[in-house]
Structure formats: structure tokens, C-alpha cells
C-alpha angles and dihedrals in degrees: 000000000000083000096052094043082045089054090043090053089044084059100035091066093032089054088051105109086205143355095243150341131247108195107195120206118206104205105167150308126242127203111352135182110274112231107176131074091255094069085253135103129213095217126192121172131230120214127190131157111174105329085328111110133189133183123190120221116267117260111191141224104006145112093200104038131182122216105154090192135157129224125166126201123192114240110229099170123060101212089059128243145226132286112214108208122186114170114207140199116228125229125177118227097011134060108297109255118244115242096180149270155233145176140244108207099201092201088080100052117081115237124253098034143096120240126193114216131193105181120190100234105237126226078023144051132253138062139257128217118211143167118216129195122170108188118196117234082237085085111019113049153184132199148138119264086258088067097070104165086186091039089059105080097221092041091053091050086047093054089042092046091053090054099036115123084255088070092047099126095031112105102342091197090065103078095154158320124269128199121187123178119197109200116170141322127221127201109002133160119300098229093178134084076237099060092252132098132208096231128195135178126239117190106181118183109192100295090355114103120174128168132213114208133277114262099207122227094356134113097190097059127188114197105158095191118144119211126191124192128178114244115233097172116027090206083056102122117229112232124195115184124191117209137184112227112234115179096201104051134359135304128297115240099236105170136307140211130206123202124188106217092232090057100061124111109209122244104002123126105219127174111232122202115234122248134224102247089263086053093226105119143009130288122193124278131034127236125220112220138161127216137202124177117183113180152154113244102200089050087043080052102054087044106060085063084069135090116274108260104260110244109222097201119082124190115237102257095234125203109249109193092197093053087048090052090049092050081046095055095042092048092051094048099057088035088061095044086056089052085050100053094049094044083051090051097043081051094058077041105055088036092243092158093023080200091051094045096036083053083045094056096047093052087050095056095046094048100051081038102054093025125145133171085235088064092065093081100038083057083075090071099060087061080057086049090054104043089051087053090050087050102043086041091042106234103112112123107192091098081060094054097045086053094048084047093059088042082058096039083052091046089051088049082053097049095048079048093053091042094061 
């Protein structure tokens, strides 16, 4: 039995792709060195570290741009190593300009922990911000279904030991330990012009981000990879996100799942179906994982009267032309019920209907004559009063709009549809 748990740890750090991860956040740049004749740059930024390479998006026109982007490098070596950062100025039709550049040695930042950097750019001028987090594989990892760490008796005892009530004021950032096995995926969205898709997982935990890797021209995947994370908040929500792998640009959005921690039951393999981004609705296709959450619950506890781990990724806020034509429609609803109102009033006023605005003038007397602050709230239920009567008249149109609403949801599936 010690032979065979020896054999199973061997494997376990032979099956590891690399000893770490260093996920580098790009926030922003300040004063930099202006490059074209407008006294502006259009500045993009270059990552390696190693032969992994990494390129912001282009933000014009700026000296102090914003990118709030998200790369992650795999950590081979265990002392560290060196990122290489060179910042660069666009121009369309010539060789792009060099800004300037700097670089981040990982040797000299603690692990499991987050660093803000902000790094003078040499043979330029300016500053980045960065954020940088180098997680050990100790606690983010990476194997093959053979390599079952709870699976493995001794390993299991270990893991429980280590979350057991005993351990209660050791480490309180270490709540629990969190095993996700991503199995295999089935029909899912054919993201190519040849009815196939290139699909990849991505699992994300708070601030940990770690990738299967891509099945090439298949929509029923099978990746059987197993990922652990240390749980640092029980109320964190497990995200697994499936994309289709484009060379050329970047990655097509396929489904995703989210997962709150408290709602797993261990150990059993259940097929999600995946979700549209926004996670309102459903997407093609369903993915088979398999979930363990091992915690302890006085540490969870003290934890959750803590602040919310800050998430360092933002999605692009993106122009939808569907949700701007919805707000439209609701603004100039209430707009024109205001224009009615005061039509309606200027009418009692000009006597256009002498009954109405005799009836008008009465109501108004015995109101300021009889008015107290009391009577505000209770005017709310004159709106309830009016609703019923447009139901039981029917002439209520709010069945109408929610109807219009899906119609625009369906035409902004469409459009997502039409853009890939």
C-alpha cells in the first residue's frame, strides 16, 4: 500500500504541466511618450516570458491608456524567471514605434499573493501598472484522471487532516480544498465555416485561472483533465467556461456554467448545461464534470465576515444595440406618460370638458383642505387602483412589451449568431 501511494505522489508531480502560474494583469499606463504628430500614441503592450507570448488590445489615441486585461503564463522553473515588457505605439502602414520597456523578476515576489507594480518604462517615459500573482502548483493544479489525489487513501486522510476542527486557527486563509474534473462535453456549437469547433476548457476560481487543452475539429470533447484549487472564500462561485480556439484572433465564446461552492454535491458526475455570458439563458451543448469540496467550516465562517475577494478581471462592456433600443423604449414610455399627465392637467385647466374640470376643482379643495403627510404613502395606492382597472378592462400592455423584450432578446441571439 506505501509503494503504491509512493508511486501515486511520484505521478502526481511528474503529471504536473508546470510548478506554478503567474497571471499578469495589465491595468493601465501613465504618461507615456507621445509618438505621433498629434502629440498622442496609439500604445499596445508585448508580454514573454520564456516562448510564451502575450499582446494587449490597442487603445488609441492616449498618453495614459486603460486596458484592465488578463494574461497567464505557466511557471516551469521553480526559482522564478524574468518578463520581459516592451510597450509599443501602432501605426498603420510602417514599422510600429517603441515606447519602452521593463521588466517584472519573479524570483523577488512572494507567492500567493497579489503585488501591484508600477514599473518606470526604460529608453522611454511613462509608467505601468500591473498586478502580479504567482500561485504555487501546491495549490493550483493540473493532472490526468489517473492522477486522483482523493481517490488515493493516504492522500485523502492527509487533505481531511489538513481541514479537520483541530486545524481551525492554522492558516485562516486556507478554508478548503476544491477538485473539479472536467470530463467531456457533447454538442456543442459549431464555431467553424466546417461545422466543427476547436474547443478548450477554462475553469476560473475567484483570481485562479487554469486551461485544458484545445480538441481540435470536434464538438463532443473529451478532455479528462482533473484541477484542484485551494479555497480561500466557501461562498467563492465555480466558473467553467467552454471556447472555441481561433489562431488568428482570439477565442469564440461556446457556453459556460457557474457553480456556487455550498451547492456541490461531492463526488457526483453531473452533465451542465451550458449558459449564454450574461447566464440567462441557455447556449448548445452540456458539459460532464465532477466536483469535490473539502472545508473547514469554523475557518469558512470567519471568512464570510470578511471582504469579497476582489476579482482583478473585468469584462469589456460591449454596445448592444438591442439593450440600447429596450432602454429606448422604456424611457420613452415613462417620458410620454409624463406628457400625458400634464396634457391631461392643462386640459382641467383650460376647461376643455367644464364637468371634468369642475370635478377637477372640487377634488382639489378637499384634498389641500383635508391633507396630511400621512396621506403620501396611501397615494400609492391609488397607482394599485389603476393597474387592477387596466387588467380587469384589458387594456393593460405589459404582456405586449414582455413580449417585444424576448423578440429583442431572440434578435440579439441572432445577432451574436450572425457575428461569428
Amino acid at each position: 500500500f506505501q509503494t503504491q501511494s509512493l508511486r501515486l505522489s511520484d505521478l502526481h508531480r511528474k503529471s504536473q504541466l508546470w510548478r506554478g502560474i503567474v497571471s499578469v494583469t495589465l491595468i493601465e499606463g501613465r504618461e507615456l511618450k507621445a509618438m505621433d504628430a498629434n502629440g498622442l500614441s496609439d500604445p499596445y503592450v508585448k508580454f514573454r516570458l520564456g516562448h510564451q507570448k502575450y499582446k494587449s488590445k490597442i487603445v488609441p489615441k492616449t498618453l495614459n491608456p486603460q486596458w484592465r486585461e488578463q494574461f497567464d503564463f505557466h511557471l516551469y522553473e521553480e526559482r522564478g524567471g524574468i518578463i520581459d515588457i516592451t510597450v509599443w505605439d501602432k501605426d498603420a502602414g510602417k514599422k510600429d514605434d517603441f515606447i519602452g520597456r521593463c521588466q517584472v523578476d519573479l524570483s523577488t515576489l512572494s507567492k500567493e499573493q497579489t503585488h501591484k507594480l508600477e514599473m518606470p518604462l526604460e529608453e522611454g517615459e511613462g509608467y505601468l501598472v500591473l498586478l502580479v500573482t504567482l500561485t504555487a502548483s501546491a495549490a493550483v493544479t493540473i493532472s490526468d484522471l489517473s492522477v486522483n489525489l482523493l481517490e488515493d487513501q493516504k492522500e485523502r486522510e492527509e487533505i481531511l487532516k489538513r481541514y479537520s476542527p483541530m486545524t481551525m486557527f492554522h492558516n485562516m486563509k486556507d478554508v478548503g480544498f476544491l477538485q473539479v474534473k472536467v470530463i467531456r462535453a457533447e454538442a456543442l456549437m459549431a464555431a467553424d465555416v466546417t461545422g466543427k469547433s476547436d474547443p478548450f476548457c477554462v475553469v476560473e476560481l475567484n483570481n485562479d485561472r487554469l486551461l485544458t487543452h484545445t480538441v481540435y475539429k470536434n464538438l463532443n470533447p473529451e478532455w479528462n483533465k482533473i484541477f484542484t484549487f485551494n479555497i480561500k472564500d466557501i461562498h467563492s462561485v465555480l466558473e467553467v467556461t467552454v471556447y472555441d480556439e481561433d489562431r488568428d484572433r482570439s477565442a469564440d465564446f461556446l457556453g459556460k456554467v457557474a457553480i456556487p461552492l455550498l451547492s456541490i454535491q461531492n463526488g457526483e458526475q453531473k452533465a451542465y448545461v451550458l449558459k449564454n455570458k450574461q447566464l440567462t439563458g441557455p447556449t448548445k451543448g452540456v458539459i460532464y464534470l465532477e466536483i469535490d469540496v473539502i472545508f473547514n467550516a469554523v475557518k469558512a465562517s470567519i471568512r464570510t465576515l470578511m471582504p469579497k475577494e476582489q476579482k482583478y478581471i473585468e469584462e469589456e462592456n460591449r454596445l448592444s444595440k438591442q439593450l440600447l433600443l429596450r432602454n429606448f423604449v422604456r424611457m420613452k414610455r415613462c417620458i410620454m406618460v409624463l406628457i400625458n399627465a400634464a396634457y391631461y392637467i392643462s386640459s382641467c385647466f383650460d376647461w376643455d370638458s367644464p364637468p371634468r374640470s369642475l370635478a377637477a376643482f372640487l377634488l382639489f379643495l378637499f384634498v389641500v383642505w383635508n391633507f396630511e403627510l400621512y396621506m403620501i404613502p396611501l397615494a400609492l395606492l391609488l397607482l394599485l387602483a389603476w393597474n387592477y382597472f387596466l387588467i380587469v378592462s384589458g387594456k393593460d400592455n405589459r404582456q405586449h412589451d414582455t413580449v417585444v423584450e424576448d423578440m429583442l432578446e431572440d434578435e440579439e441571439e441572432e445577432d451574436d449568431r450572425d457575428d461569428k
